[in-house]
MOPAC internal coordinates of N, CA, C and O (Angstrom, degrees):
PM7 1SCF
backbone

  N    0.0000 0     0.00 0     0.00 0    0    0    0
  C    1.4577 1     0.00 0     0.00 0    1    0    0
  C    1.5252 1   109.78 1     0.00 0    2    1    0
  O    1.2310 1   121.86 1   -33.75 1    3    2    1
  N    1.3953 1   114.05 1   146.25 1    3    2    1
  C    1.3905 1   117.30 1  -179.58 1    5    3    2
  C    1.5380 1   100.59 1  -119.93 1    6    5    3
  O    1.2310 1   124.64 1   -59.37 1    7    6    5
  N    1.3092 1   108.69 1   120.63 1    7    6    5
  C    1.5425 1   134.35 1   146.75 1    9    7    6
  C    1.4600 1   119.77 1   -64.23 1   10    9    7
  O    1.2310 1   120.63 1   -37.79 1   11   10    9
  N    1.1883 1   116.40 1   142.21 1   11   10    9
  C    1.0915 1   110.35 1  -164.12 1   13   11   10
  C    2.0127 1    89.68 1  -150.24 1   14   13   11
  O    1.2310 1   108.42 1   -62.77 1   15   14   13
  N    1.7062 1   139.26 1   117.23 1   15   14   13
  C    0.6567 1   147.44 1   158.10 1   17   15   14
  C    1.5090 1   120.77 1   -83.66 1   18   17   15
  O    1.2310 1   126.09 1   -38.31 1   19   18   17
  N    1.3073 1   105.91 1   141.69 1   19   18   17
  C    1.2980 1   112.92 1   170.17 1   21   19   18
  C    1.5360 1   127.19 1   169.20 1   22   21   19
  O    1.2310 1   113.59 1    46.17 1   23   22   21
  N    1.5960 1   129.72 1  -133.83 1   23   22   21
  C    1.0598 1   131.81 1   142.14 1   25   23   22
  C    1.5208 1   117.05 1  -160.76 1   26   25   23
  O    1.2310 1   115.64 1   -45.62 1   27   26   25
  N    1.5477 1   125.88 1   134.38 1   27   26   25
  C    1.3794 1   137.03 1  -121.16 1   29   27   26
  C    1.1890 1   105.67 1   -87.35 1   30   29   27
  O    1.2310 1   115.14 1  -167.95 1   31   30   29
  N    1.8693 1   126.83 1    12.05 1   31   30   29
  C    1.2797 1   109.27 1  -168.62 1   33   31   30
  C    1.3025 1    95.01 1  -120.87 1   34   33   31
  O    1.2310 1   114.32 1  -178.80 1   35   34   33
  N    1.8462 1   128.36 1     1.20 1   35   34   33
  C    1.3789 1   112.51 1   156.36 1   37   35   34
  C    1.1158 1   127.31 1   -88.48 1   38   37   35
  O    1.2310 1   128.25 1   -16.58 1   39   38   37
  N    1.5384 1   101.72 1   163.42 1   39   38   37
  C    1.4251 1   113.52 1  -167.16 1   41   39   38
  C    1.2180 1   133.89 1   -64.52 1   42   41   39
  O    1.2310 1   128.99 1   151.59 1   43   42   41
  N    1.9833 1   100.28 1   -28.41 1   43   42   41
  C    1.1053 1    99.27 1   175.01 1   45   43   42
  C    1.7929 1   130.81 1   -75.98 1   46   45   43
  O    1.2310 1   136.14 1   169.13 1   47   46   45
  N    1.7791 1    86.37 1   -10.87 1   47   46   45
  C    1.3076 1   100.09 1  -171.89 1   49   47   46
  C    1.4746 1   115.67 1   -77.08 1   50   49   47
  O    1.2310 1   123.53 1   157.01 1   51   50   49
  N    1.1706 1   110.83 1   -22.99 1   51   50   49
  C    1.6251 1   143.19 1   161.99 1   53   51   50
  C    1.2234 1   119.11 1   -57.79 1   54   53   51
  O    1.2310 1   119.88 1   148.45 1   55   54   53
  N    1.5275 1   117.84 1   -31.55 1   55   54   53
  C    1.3762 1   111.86 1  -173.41 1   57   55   54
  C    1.7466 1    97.77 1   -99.06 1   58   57   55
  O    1.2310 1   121.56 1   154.37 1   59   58   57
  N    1.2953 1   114.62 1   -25.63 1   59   58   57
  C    1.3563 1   118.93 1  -179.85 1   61   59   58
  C    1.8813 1   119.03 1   -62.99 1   62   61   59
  O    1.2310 1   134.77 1   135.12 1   63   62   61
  N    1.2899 1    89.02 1   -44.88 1   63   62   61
  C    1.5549 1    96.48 1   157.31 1   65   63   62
  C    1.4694 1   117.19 1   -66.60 1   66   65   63
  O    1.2310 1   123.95 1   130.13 1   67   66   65
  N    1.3399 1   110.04 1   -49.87 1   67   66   65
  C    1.3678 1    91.40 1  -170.96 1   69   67   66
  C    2.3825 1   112.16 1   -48.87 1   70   69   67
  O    1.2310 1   133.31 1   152.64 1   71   70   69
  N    1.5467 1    91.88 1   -27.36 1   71   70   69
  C    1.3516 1    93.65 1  -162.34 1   73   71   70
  C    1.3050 1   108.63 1   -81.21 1   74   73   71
  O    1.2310 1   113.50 1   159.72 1   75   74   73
  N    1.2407 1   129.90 1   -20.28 1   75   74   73
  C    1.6683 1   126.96 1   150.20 1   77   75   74
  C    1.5878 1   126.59 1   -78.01 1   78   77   75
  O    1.2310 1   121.89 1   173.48 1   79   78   77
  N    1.3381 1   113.98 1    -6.52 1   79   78   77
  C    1.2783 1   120.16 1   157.55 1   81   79   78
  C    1.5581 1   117.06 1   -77.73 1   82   81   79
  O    1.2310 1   121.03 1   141.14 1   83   82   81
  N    1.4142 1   115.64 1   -38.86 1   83   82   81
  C    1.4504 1   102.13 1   161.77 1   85   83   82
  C    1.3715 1   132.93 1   -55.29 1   86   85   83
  O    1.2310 1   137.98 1   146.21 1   87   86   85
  N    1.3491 1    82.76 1   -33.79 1   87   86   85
  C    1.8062 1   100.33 1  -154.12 1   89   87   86
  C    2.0661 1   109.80 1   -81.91 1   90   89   87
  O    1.2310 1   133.46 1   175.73 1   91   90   89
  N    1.7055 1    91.59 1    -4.27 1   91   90   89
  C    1.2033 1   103.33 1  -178.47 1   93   91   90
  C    1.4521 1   137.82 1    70.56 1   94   93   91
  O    1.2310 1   129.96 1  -157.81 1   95   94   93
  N    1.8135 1    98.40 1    22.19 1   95   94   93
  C    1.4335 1   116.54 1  -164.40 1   97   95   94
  C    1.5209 1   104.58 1  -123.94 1   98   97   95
  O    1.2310 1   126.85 1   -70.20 1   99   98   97
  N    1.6705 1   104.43 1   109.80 1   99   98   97
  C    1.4679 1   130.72 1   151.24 1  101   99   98
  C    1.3944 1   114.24 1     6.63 1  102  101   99
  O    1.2310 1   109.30 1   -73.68 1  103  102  101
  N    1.2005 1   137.65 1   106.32 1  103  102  101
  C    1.5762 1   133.47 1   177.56 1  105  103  102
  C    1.4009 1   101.52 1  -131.90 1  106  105  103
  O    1.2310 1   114.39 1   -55.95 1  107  106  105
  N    1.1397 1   128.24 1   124.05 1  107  106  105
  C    1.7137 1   148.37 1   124.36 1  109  107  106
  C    1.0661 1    94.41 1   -33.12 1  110  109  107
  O    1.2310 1   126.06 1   -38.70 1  111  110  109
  N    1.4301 1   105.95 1   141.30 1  111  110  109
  C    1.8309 1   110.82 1   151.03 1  113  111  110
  C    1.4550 1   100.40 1  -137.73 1  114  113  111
  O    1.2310 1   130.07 1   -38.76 1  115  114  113
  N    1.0397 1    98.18 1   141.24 1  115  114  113
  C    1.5037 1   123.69 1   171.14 1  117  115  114
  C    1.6205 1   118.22 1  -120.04 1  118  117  115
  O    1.2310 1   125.78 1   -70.53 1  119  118  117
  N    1.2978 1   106.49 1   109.47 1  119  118  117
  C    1.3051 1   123.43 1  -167.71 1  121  119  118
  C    2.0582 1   104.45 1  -100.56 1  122  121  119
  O    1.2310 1   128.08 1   -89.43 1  123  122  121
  N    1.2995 1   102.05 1    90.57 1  123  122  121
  C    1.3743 1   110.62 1   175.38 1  125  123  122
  C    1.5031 1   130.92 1   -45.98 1  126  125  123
  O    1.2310 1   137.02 1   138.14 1  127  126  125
  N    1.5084 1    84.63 1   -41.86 1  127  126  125
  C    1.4931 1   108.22 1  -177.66 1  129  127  126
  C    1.5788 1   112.13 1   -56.32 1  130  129  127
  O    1.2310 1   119.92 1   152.28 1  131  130  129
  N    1.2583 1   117.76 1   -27.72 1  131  130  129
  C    2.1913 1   133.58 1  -173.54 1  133  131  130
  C    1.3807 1    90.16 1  -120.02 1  134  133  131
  O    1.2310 1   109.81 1   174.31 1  135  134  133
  N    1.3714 1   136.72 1    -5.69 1  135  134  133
  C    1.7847 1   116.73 1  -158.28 1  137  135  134
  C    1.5050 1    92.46 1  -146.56 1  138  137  135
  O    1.2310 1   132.44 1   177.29 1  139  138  137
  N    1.1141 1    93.57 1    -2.71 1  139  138  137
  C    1.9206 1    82.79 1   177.97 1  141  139  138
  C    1.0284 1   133.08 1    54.65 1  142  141  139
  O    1.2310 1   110.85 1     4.80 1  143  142  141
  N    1.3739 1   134.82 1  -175.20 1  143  142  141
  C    1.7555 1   127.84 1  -175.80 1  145  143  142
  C    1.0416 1   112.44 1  -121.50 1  146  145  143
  O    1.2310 1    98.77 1   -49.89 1  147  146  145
  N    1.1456 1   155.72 1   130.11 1  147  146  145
  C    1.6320 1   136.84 1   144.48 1  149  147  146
  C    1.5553 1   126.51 1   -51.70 1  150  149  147
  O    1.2310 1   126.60 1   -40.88 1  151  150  149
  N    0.9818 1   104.91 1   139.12 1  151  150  149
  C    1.9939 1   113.09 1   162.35 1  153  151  150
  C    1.2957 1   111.47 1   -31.70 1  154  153  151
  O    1.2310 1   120.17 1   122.61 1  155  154  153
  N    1.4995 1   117.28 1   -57.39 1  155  154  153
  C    1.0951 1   133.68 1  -158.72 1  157  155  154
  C    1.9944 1   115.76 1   -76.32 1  158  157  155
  O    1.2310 1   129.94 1   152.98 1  159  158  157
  N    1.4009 1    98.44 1   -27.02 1  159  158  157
  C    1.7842 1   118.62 1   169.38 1  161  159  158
  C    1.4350 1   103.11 1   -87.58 1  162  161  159
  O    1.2310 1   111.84 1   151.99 1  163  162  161
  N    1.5835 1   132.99 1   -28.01 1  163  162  161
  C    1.4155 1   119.28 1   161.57 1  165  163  162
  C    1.5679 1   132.45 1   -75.10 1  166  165  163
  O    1.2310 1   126.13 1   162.01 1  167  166  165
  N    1.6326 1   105.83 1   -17.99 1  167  166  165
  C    1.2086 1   105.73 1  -175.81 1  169  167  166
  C    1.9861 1    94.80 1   -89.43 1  170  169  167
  O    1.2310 1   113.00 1   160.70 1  171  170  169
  N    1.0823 1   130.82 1   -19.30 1  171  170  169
  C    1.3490 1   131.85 1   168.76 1  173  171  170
  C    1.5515 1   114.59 1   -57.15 1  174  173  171
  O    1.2310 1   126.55 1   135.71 1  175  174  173
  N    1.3232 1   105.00 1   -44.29 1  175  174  173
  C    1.2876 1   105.63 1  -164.26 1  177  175  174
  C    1.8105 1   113.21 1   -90.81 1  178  177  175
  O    1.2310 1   126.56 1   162.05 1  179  178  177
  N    1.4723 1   105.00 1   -17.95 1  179  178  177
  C    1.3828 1   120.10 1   152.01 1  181  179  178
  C    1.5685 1   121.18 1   -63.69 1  182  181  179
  O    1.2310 1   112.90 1   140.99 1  183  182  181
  N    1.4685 1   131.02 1   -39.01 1  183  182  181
  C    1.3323 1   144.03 1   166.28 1  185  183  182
  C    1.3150 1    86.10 1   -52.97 1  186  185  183
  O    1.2310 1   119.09 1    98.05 1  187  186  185
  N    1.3287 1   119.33 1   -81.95 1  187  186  185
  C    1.3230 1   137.68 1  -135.57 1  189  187  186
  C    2.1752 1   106.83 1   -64.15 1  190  189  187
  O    1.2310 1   127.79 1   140.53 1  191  190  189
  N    1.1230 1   102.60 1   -39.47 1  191  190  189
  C    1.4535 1   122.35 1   172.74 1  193  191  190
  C    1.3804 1   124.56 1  -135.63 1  194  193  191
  O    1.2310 1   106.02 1   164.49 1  195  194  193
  N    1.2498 1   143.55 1   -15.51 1  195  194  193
  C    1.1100 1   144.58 1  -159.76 1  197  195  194
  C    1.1174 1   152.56 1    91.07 1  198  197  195
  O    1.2310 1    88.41 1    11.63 1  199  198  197
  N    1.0777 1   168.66 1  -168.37 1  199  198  197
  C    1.3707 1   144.14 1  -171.32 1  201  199  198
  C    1.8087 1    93.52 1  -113.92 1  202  201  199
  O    1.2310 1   126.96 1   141.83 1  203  202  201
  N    1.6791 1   104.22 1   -38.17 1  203  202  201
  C    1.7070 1    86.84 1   177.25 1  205  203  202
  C    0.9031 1   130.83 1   -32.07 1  206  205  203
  O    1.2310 1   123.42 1   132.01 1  207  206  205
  N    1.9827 1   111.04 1   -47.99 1  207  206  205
  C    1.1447 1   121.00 1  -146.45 1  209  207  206
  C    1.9400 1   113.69 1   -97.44 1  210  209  207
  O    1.2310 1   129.92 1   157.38 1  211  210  209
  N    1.1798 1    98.48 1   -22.62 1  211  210  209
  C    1.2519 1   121.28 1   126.09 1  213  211  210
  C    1.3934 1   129.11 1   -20.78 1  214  213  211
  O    1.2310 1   122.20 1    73.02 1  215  214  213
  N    0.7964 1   113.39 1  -106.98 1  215  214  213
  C    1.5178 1   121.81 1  -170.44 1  217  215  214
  C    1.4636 1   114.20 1   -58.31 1  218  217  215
  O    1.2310 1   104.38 1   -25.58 1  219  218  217
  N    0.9367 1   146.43 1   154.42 1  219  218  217
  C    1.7115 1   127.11 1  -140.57 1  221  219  218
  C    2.4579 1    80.16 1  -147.66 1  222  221  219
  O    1.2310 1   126.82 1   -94.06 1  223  222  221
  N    0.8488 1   104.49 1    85.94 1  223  222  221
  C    1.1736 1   116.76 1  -173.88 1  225  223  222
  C    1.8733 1   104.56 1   -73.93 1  226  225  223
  O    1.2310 1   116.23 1   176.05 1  227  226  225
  N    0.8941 1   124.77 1    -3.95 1  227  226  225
  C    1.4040 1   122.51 1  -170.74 1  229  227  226
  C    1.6532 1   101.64 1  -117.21 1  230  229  227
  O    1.2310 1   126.00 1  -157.51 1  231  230  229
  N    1.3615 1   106.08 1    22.49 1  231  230  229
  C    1.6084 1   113.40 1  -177.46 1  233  231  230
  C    1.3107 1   130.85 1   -82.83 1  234  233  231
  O    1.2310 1   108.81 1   -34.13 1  235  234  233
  N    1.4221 1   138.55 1   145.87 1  235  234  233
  C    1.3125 1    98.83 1  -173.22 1  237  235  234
  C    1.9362 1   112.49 1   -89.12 1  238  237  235
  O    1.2310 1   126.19 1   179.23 1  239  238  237
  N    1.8761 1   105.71 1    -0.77 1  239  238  237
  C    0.9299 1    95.62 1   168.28 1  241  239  238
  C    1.7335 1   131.93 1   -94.24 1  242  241  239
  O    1.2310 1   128.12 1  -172.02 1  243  242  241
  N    1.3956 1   101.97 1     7.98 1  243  242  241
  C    1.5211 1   115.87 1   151.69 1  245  243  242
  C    1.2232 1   129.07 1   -50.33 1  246  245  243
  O    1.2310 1   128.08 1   113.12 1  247  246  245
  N    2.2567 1   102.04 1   -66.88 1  247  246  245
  C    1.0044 1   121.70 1   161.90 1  249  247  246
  C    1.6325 1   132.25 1   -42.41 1  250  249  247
  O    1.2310 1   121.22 1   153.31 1  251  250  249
  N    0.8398 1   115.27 1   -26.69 1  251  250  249
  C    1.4287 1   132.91 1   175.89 1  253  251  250
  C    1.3442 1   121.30 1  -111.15 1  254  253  251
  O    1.2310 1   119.14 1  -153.58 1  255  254  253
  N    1.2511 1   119.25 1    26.42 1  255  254  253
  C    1.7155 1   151.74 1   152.94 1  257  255  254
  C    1.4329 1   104.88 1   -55.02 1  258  257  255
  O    1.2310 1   109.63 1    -8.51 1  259  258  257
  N    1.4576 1   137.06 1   171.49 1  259  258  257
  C    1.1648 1   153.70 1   133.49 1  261  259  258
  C    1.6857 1   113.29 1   -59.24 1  262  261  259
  O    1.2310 1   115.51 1   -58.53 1  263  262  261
  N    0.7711 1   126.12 1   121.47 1  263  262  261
  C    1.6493 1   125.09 1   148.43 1  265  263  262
  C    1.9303 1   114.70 1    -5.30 1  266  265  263
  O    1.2310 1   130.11 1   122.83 1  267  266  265
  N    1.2189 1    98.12 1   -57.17 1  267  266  265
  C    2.1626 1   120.49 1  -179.13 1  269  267  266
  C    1.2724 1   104.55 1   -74.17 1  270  269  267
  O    1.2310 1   115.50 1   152.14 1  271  270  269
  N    1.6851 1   126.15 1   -27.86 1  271  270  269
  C    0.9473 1   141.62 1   177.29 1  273  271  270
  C    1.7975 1   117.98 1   -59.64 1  274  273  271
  O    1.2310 1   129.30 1   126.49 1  275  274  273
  N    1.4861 1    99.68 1   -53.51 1  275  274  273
  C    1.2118 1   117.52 1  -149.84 1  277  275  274
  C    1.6399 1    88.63 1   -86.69 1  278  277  275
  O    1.2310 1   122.84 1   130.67 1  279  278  277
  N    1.1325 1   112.16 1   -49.33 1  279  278  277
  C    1.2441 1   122.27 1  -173.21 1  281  279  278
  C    1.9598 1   116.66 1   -69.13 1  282  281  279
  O    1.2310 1   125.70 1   152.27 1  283  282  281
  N    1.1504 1   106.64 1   -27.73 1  283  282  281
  C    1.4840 1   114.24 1   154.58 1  285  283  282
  C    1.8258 1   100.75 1   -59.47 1  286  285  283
  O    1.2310 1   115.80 1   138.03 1  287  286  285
  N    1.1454 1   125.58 1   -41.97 1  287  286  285
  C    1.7975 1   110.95 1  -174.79 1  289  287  286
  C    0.9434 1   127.20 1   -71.58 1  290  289  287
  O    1.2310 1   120.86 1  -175.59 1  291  290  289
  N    1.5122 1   115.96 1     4.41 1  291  290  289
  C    1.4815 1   136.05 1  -171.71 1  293  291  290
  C    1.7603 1   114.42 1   -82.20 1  294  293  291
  O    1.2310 1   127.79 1   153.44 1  295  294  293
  N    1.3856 1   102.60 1   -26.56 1  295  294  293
  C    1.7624 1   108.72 1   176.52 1  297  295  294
  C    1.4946 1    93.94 1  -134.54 1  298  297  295
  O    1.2310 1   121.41 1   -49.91 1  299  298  297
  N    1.3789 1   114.91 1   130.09 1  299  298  297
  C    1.5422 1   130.54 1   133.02 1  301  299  298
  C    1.1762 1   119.30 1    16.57 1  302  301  299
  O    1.2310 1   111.53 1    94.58 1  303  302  301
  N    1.6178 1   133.55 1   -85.42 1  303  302  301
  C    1.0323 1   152.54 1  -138.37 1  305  303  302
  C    2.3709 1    87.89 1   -87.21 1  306  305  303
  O    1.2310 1   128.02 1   120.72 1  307  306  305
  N    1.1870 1   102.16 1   -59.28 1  307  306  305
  C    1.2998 1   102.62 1  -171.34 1  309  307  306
  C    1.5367 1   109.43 1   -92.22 1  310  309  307
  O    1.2310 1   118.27 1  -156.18 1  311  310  309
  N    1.7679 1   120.90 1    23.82 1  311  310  309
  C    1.2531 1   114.31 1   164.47 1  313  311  310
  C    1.3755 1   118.95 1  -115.74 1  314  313  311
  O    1.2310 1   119.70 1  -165.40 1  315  314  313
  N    1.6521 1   118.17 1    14.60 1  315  314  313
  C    1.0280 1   125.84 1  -167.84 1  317  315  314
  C    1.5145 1   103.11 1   -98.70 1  318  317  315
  O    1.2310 1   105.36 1   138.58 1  319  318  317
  N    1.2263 1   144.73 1   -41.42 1  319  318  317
  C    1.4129 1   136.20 1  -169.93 1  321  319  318
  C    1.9457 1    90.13 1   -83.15 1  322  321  319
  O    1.2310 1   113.66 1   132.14 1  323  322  321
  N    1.1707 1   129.59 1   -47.86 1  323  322  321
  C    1.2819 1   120.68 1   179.45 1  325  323  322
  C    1.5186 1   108.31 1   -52.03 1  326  325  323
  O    1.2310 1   118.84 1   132.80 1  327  326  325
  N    1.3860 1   119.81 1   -47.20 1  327  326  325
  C    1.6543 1   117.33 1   178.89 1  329  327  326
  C    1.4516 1    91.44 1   -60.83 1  330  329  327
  O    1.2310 1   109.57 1   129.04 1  331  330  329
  N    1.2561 1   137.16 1   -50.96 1  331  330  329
  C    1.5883 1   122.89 1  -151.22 1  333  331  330
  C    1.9898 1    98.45 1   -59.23 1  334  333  331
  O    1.2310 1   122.71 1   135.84 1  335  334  333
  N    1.4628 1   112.42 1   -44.16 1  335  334  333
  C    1.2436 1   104.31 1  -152.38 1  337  335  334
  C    1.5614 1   107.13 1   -88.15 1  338  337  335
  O    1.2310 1   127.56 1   166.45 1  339  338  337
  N    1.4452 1   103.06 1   -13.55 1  339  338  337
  C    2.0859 1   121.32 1   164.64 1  341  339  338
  C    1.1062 1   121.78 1   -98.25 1  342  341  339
  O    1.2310 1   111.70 1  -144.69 1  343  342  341
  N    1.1311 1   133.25 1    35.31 1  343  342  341
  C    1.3295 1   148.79 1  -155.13 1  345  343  342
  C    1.6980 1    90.89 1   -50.85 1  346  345  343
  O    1.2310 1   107.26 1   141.82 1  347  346  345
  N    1.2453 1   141.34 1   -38.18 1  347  346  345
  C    1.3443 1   143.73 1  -159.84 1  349  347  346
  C    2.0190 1    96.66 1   -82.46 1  350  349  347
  O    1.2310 1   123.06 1   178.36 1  351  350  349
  N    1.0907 1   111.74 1    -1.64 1  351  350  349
  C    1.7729 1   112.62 1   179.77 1  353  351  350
  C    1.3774 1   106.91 1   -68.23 1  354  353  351
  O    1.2310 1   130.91 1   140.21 1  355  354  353
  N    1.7745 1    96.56 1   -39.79 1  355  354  353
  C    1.9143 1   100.44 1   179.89 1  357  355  354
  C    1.4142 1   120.28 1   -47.23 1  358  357  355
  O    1.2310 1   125.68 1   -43.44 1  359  358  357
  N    1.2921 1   106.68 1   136.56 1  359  358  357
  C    1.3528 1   100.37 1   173.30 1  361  359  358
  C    1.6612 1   109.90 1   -88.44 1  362  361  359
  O    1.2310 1   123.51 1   -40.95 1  363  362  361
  N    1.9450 1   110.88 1   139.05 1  363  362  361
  C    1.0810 1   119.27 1  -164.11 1  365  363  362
  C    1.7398 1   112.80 1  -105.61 1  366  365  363
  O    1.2310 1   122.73 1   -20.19 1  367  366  365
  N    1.5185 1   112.37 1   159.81 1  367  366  365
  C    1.5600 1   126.04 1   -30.62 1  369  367  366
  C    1.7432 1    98.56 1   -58.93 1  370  369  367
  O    1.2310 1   133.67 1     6.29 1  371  370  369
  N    1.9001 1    91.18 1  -173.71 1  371  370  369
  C    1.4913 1   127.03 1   164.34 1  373  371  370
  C    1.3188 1    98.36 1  -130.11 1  374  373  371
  O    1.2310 1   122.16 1   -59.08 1  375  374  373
  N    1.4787 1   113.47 1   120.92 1  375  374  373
  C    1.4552 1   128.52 1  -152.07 1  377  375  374
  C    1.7250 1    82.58 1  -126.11 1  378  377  375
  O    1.2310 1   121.02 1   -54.25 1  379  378  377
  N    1.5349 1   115.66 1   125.75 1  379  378  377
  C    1.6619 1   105.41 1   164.01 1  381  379  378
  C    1.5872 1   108.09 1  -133.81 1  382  381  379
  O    1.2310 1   125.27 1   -73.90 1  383  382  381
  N    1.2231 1   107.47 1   106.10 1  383  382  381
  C    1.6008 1   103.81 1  -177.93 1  385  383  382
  C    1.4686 1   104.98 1  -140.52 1  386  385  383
  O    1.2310 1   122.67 1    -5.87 1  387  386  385
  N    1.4369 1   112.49 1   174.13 1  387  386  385
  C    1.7858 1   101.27 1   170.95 1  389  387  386
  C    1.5523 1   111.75 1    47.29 1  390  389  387
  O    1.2310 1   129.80 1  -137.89 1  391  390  389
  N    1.3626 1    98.71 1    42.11 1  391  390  389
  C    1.9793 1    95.96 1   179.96 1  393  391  390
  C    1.7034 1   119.71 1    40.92 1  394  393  391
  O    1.2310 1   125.07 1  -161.94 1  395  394  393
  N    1.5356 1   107.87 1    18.06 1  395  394  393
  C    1.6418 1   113.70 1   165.06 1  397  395  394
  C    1.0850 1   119.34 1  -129.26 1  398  397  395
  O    1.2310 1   115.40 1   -33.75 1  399  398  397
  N    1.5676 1   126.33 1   146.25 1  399  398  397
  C    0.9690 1   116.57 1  -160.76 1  401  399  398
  C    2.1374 1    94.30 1  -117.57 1  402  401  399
  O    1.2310 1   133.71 1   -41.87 1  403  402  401
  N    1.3212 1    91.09 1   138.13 1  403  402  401
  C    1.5797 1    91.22 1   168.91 1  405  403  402
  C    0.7838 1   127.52 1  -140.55 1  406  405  403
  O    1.2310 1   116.69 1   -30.63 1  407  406  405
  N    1.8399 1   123.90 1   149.37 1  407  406  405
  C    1.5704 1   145.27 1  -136.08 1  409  407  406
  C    1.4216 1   100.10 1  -129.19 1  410  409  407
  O    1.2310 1   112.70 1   -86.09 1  411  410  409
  N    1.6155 1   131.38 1    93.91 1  411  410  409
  C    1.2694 1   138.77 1   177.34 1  413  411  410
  C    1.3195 1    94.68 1    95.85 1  414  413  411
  O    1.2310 1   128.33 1   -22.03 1  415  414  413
  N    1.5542 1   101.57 1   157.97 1  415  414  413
  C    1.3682 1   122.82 1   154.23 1  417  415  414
  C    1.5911 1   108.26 1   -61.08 1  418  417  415
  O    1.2310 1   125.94 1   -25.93 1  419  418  417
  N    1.2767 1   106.19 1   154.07 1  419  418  417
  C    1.1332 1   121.33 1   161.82 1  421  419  418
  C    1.6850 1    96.26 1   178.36 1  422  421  419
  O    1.2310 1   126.79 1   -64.51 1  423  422  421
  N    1.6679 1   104.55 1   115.49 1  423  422  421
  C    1.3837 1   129.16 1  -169.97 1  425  423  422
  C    1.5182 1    94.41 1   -69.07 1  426  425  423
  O    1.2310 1   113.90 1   132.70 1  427  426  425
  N    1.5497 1   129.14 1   -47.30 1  427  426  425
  C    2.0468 1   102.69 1  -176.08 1  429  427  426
  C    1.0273 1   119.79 1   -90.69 1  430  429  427
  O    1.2310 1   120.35 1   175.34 1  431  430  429
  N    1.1673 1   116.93 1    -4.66 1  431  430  429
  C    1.7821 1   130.71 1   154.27 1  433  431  430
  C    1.4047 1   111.48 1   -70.76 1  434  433  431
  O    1.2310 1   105.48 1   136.08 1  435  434  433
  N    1.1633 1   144.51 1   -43.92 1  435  434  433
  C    1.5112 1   140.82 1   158.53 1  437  435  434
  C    1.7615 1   109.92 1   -50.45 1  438  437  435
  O    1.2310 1   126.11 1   128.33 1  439  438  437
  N    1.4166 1   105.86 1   -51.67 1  439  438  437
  C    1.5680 1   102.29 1  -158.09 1  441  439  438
  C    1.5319 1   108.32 1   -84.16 1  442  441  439
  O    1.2310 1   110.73 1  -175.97 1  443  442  441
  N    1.3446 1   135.03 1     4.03 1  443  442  441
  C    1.3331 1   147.08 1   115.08 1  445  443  442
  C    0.7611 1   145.90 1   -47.33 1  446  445  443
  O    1.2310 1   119.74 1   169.26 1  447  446  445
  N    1.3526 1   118.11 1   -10.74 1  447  446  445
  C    1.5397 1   124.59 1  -173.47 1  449  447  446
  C    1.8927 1    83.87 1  -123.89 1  450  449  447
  O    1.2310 1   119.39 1   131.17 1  451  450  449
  N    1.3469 1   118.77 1   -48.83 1  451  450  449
  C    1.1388 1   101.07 1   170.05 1  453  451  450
  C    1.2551 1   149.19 1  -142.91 1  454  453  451
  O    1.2310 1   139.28 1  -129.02 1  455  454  453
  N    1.5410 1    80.23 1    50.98 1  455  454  453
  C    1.7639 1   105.47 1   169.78 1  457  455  454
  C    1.2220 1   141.75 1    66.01 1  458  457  455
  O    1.2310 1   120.10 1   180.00 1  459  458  457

């Protein structure tokens, strides 16, 4: 099963669906933005990729962070209650299928993994 994180009015999240809707593959969605995140799905996805890749730094709700804010997203431990309450900082989607988890679209990274 493919999970698919995000929230339904970006584009990229739009185009990601569109590409498992072609492809004829089963997607969950999990909409962060109404369902929120757990601690426990950020520290995975930090293992799993990192907090860079994670944290979507070119956002405008980054940009429009506090200074204490921004600088809490810099470690793990102090970017998790700031991600909980900015849920829009994530960078979109978080794709977890095939025991990998993936951070953005990227069409030859999908069509490798799923064909």
């Amino acid at each position: 099963m493919v999970t698919l994180y995000g929230i339904p009015n970006c584009d990229t999240v739009k185009k990601t669906l569109t590409y498992f809707k072609e492809k004829n593959i089963p997607v969950s969605f999990h909409n962060f933005k109404t369902e929120g995140i757990s601690a426990e799905k950020l520290e995975e996805w930090f293992s799993a990729a990192s907090i860079n890749k994670v944290v979507n730094k070119a956002s405008s709700t980054y940009k429009g962070l506090d200074e204490a804010a921004r600088k809490a997203l810099e470690e793990p431990h102090s970017a998790i209650p700031v991600i909980q309450e900015h849920t829009s900082v994530i960078k979109r989607p978080i794709v977890e299928a095939r025991g990998k988890t993936l951070v953005g679209f990227k069409k030859d990274e999908y069509d490798e993994i799923f064909g």
